[in-house]
N, C-alpha and C positions, 0 to 999 in steps of 0.2 A: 387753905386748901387750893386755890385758889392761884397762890403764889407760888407752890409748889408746881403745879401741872404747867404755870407760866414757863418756870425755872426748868425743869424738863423739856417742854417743846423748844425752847432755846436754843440749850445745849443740843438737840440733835439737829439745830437749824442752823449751827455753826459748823458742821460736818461736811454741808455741802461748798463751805465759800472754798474750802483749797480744791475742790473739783474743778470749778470755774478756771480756777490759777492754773493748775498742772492740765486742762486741755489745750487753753492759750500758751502757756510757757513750752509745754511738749511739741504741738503743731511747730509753733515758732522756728524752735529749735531743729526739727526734722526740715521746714521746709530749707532755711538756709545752708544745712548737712548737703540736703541732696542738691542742693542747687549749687555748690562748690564740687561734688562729685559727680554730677550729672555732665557738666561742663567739661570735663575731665581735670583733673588733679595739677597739671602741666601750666592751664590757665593762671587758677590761685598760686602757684608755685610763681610764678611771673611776678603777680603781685608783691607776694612775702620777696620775690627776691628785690624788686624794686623799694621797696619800702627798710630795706635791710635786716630782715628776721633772722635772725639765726638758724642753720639749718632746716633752710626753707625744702626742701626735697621731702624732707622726714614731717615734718610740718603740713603740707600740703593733702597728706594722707589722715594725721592725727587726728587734727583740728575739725575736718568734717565729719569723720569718726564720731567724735565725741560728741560733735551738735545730732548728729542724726539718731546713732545708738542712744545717747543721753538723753534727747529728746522724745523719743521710744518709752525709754524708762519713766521717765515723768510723766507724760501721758497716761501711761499703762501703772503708772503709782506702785512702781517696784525699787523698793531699796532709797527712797524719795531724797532724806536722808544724805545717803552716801552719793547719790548719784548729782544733786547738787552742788558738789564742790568741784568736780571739774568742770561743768558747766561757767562756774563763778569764776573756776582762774580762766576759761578763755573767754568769757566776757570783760575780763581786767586786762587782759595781755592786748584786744583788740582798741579798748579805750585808750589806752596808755600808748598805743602803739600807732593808732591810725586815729580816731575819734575825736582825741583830745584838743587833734590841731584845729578843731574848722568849731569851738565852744560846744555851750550847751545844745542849743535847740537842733531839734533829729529833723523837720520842717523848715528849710531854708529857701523861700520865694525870690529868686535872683533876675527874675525877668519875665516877661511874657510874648510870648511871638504867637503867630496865626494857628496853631495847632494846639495853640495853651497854655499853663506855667512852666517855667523851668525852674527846674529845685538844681540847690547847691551840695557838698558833701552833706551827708549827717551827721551831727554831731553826738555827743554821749549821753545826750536823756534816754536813749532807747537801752544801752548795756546796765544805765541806772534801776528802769523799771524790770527788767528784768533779773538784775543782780538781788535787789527787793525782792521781787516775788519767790524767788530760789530761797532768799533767807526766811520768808513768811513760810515757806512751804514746810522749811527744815523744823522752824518753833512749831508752827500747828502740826505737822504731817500730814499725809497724801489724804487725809481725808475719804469719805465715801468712797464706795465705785474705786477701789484698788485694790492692787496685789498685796498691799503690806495690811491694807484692812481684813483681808480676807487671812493673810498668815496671821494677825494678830487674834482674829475671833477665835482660828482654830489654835491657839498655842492657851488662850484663855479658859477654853473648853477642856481643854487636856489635862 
């Protein structure tokens, strides 16, 4: 009896970890969205074009696109699923693309002058950990507190 009521409070105690995931992954995603669009499109465009992206014009629109609105979606645990994979290729495109050059660690201490440390580029542990939590997200789904929980109780019901 005992093991049983264990084995239930579990299982619903496992419900809340992809919450944790899709607030941090969602925020994440929205703030760096708008912080390429806030800045206006022109800037990052600069970037992509210095870096050699392919159709950086079209690019510079997309890309923040998809961190913001996708970042939305995640947060708000709609479509979790589907909405992780583009997430995941412009986390792969920016690794591979920009990341990859300066190694692993996102935390690079290159100096300190009278106002503090100076960090170097970041490297790709950060597109790691959250390439991770995007595929954690897709095996468990959006978990509690979402839009896909809330269409799946009602499609269960029905």
């Amino acid at each position: 009896m005992l093991n049983e009521s264990f084995s239930i409070a579990k299982k619903d105690y496992r419900q809340w970890a992809p919450l944790f995931l899709r607030l941090i992954i969602g925020y994440g995603f929205m703030a760096h969205g708008w912080a390429k669009l806030s800045k206006g499109p022109a800037g990052f465009e600069k970037l992509l074009v210095q870096i050699g992206v392919p159709f950086p014009h079209i690019t510079s629109w997309v890309s923040p696109l998809i961190e913001l609105l996708g970042g939305l979606a995640i947060f708000l645990g709609v479509f979790v699923s589907i909405t992780a994979i583009p997430l995941i290729f412009t986390m792969l495109v920016a690794m591979f693309a920009i990341q990859i050059n300066y190694g692993f660690s996102s935390v690079k201490t290159i100096g300190l002058t009278p106002k503090g440390p100076l960090f170097g580029p970041p490297g790709y542990e950060i597109n790691l950990l959250y390439i991770a939590g995007l595929i954690s997200l897709i095996i468990t789904g959006a978990g509690i507190y979402s839009i896909d929980s809330l269409i799946w109780s009602k499609k269960t019901k029905a």
